[in-house]
N, C-alpha and C positions, 0 to 999 in steps of 0.2 A: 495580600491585597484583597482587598471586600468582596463581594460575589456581585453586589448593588450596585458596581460601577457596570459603565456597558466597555464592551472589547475595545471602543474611541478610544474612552477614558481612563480604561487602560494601560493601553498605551502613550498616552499624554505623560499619564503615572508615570511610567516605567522611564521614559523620554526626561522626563526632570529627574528624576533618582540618581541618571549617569551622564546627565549630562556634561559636568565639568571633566568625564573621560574621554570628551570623543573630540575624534580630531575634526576641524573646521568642513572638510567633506565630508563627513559623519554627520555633523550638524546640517548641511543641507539638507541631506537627506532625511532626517528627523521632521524640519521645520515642513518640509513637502507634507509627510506621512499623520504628522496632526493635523494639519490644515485641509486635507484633500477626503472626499467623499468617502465611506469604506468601500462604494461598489467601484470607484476609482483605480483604488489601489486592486481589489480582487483583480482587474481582467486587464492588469499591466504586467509587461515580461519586465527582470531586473535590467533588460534593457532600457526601454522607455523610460523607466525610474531614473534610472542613469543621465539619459536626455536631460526629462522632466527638471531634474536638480543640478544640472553640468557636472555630471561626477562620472561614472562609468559603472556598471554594471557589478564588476568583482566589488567596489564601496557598498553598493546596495546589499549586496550577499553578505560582506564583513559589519554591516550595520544590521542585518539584522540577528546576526551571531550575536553581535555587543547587547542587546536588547533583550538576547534570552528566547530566539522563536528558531535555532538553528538555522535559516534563511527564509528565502523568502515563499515558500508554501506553508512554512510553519506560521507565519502573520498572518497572511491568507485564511488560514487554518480558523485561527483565532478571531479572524473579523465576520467570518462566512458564520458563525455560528448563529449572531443577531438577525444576519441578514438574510439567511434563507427560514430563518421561521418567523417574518414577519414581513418578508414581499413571497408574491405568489408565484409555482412554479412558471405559471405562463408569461407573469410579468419577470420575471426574472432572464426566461428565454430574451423576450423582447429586448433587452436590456443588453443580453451579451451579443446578440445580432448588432443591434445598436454600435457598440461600440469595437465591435471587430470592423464592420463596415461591408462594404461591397467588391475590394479589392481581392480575386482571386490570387495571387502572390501573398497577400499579407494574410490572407487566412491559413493559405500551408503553411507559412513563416509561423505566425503566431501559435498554430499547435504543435507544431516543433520546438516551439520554445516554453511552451509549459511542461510538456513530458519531459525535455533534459531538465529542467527548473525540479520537476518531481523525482529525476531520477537519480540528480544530485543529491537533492536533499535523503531521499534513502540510503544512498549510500554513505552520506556522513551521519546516519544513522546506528551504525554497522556496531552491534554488541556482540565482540566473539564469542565472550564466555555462552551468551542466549544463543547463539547459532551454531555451536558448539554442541551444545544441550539438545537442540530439537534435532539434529543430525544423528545423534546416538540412540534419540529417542525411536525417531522414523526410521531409523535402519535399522535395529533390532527388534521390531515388531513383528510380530507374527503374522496380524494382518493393520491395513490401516484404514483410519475413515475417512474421508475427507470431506468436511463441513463448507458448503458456502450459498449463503440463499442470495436472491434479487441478482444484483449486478455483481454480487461476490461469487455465482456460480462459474462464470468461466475460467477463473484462478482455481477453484478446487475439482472440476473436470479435467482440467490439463496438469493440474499435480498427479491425481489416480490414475487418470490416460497413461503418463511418462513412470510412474511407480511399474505399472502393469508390465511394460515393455522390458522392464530391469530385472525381472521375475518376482517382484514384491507383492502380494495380493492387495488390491485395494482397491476403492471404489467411493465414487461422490456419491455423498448425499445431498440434496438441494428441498426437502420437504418442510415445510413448518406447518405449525399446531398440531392436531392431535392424530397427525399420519408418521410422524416422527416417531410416536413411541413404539411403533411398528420394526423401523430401522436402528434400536434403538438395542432392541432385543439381544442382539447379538454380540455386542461389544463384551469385550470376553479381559480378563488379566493377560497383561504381555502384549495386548494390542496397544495402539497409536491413535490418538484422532488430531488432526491438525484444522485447522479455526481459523476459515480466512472470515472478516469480519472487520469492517475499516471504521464504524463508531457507534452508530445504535446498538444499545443494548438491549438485544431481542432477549425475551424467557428462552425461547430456544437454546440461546448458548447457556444459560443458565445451569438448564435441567440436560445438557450435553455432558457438561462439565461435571456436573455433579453426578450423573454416572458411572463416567470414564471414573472418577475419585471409587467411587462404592465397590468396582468389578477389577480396578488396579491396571485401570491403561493411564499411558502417559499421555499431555495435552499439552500441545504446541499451539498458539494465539498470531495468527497473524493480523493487522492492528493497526490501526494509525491514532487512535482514542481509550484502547479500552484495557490496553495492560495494567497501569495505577491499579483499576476495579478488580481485576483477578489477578492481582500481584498472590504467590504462593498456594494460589489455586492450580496451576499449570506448571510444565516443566520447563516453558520460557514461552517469550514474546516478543517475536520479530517483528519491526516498524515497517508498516509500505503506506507512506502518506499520500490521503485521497486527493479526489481533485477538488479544491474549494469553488470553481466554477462551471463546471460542468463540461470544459472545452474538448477536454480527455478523456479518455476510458478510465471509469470507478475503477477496474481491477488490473488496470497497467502495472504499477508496484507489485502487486500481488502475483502476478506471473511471476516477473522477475526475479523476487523470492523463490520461488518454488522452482526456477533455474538453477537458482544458486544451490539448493537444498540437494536436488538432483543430483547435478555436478559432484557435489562435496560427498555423497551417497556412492557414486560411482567409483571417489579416489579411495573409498574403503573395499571396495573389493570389487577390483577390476574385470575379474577373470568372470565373475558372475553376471555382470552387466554384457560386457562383450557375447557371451554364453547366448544368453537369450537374446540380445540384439539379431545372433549369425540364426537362432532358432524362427524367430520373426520374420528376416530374410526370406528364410526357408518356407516358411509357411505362406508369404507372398505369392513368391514362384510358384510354389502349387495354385493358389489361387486366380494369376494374373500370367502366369508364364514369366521365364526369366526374362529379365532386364537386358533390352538391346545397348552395348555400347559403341556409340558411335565417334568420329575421331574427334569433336569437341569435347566431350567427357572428360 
């Protein structure tokens, strides 16, 4: 499909190409999704979409499977690109105020229903063989780095945080431009750096990458945009797709990654994590005194 069309028309495309596949509530929901505004559709749960077109929610998510966006943050995804570099942030805020409204219920409602919407779509993300690869990578390192700047820094604080506690050496980086090459020093062969990074592509990860390659550490990409570009640069690239509206926390996905990463770290050698978990304990109590338990515990 040509670059020259915009994300609409796009989708219009893509809309006629299948369309004699879909079934008659499929079709609604198509004939909505061309005709309606893109900031429309941005700051709609598959619920409303559901409303919107008399269908239900799970249609919207299996139409937008049919369509090629994996559901619906991936459309989102797709439509946010025009529209955040051509309205401004402030007017953009205005806009999502706007249209969440003033109802205290529907505004919890409404961000509970974009982070499951997100954390679905991550999950049908899910490449064993890449999380397979970055788990061998980050657990066999000697030591590891953890890359994350702007709103990507608090996914790579609490990946290093929780490595540290497992007895794994590690430690976030959050630096850009020319203080980077400082922390940069030290990346060694056998080490790890893991790359949360949800779609700009900064020089920073660039000239990250291209270190880790020169000194022989392995690089793991955590990503909602940027795998395709460092396809066989890295030793894989696990999806946590951003929020295309702002409603949610940028690094929501990206935690949750780096739980999973955890986790799957810990079923490799239990005895180690445990180890240092009862050392940690330990080192508490000294610092805070032991833990009173009382009969709700």
């Amino acid at each position: 499909m040509e670059n020259s069309l915009s994300p609409i028309e796009q989708l219009r495309a893509v809309v006629k190409q299948v369309w004699d596949e879909l079934s008659p509530a499929e079709r609604a929901v198509c004939q909505f999704l061309v005709s309606a505004a893109p900031e429309q559709i941005l700051f709609a749960s598959a619920q409303e979409l559901g409303t919107a077109t008399g269908t239900s929610n799970a249609t919207v998510i299996r139409t937008m499977q049919r369509l090629g966006f994996g559901g619906l943050p991936g459309l989102k995804r797709a439509l946010a690109t025009e529209f955040t570099s051509s309205v401004a942030p402030d007017v953009r805020l205005q806009q999502r105020i706007s249209h969440v409204g003033h109802d205290l219920s529907d505004i919890w409602t409404r961000v509970f229903d974009e982070a499951f919407e997100r954390i679905e779509h991550c999950k049908r993300l899910f490449d064993q063989e890449a999380f397979t690869r970055a788990v061998s990578v980050v657990a066999a390192a000697g030591s590891v780095l953890v890359y994350g700047a702007g709103a990507s820094e608090p996914a790579a604080r609490h990946l290093a945080l929780k490595l540290g506690r497992r007895g794994h050496r590690a430690r976030a980086i959050t630096a850009t431009g020319f203080v980077l090459a400082d922390e940069l020093l030290w990346l060694s062969h056998g080490d790890a750096v893991v790359i949360f990074q949800p779609g700009r592509r900064l020089k920073e990860i660039d000239v990250l990458i291209d270190r880790a390659r020169a000194v022989g550490a392995g690089v793991v990409l955590v990503s909602d945009e940027l795998g395709a570009a460092f396809e066989g640069k890295v030793e894989a690239v696990l999806s946590a797709p951003h929020t295309p509206t702002g409603i949610t926390a940028e690094p929501l996905t990206g935690i949750i990654v780096a739980d999973a990463l955890l986790l799957a770290i810990d079923s490799l050698d239990e005895n180690r994590s445990v180890a240092y978990s009862h050392q940690l304990t330990g080192l508490r109590e000294q610092l805070l005194g032991p833990r009173r338990v009382t009969p709700t515990d």
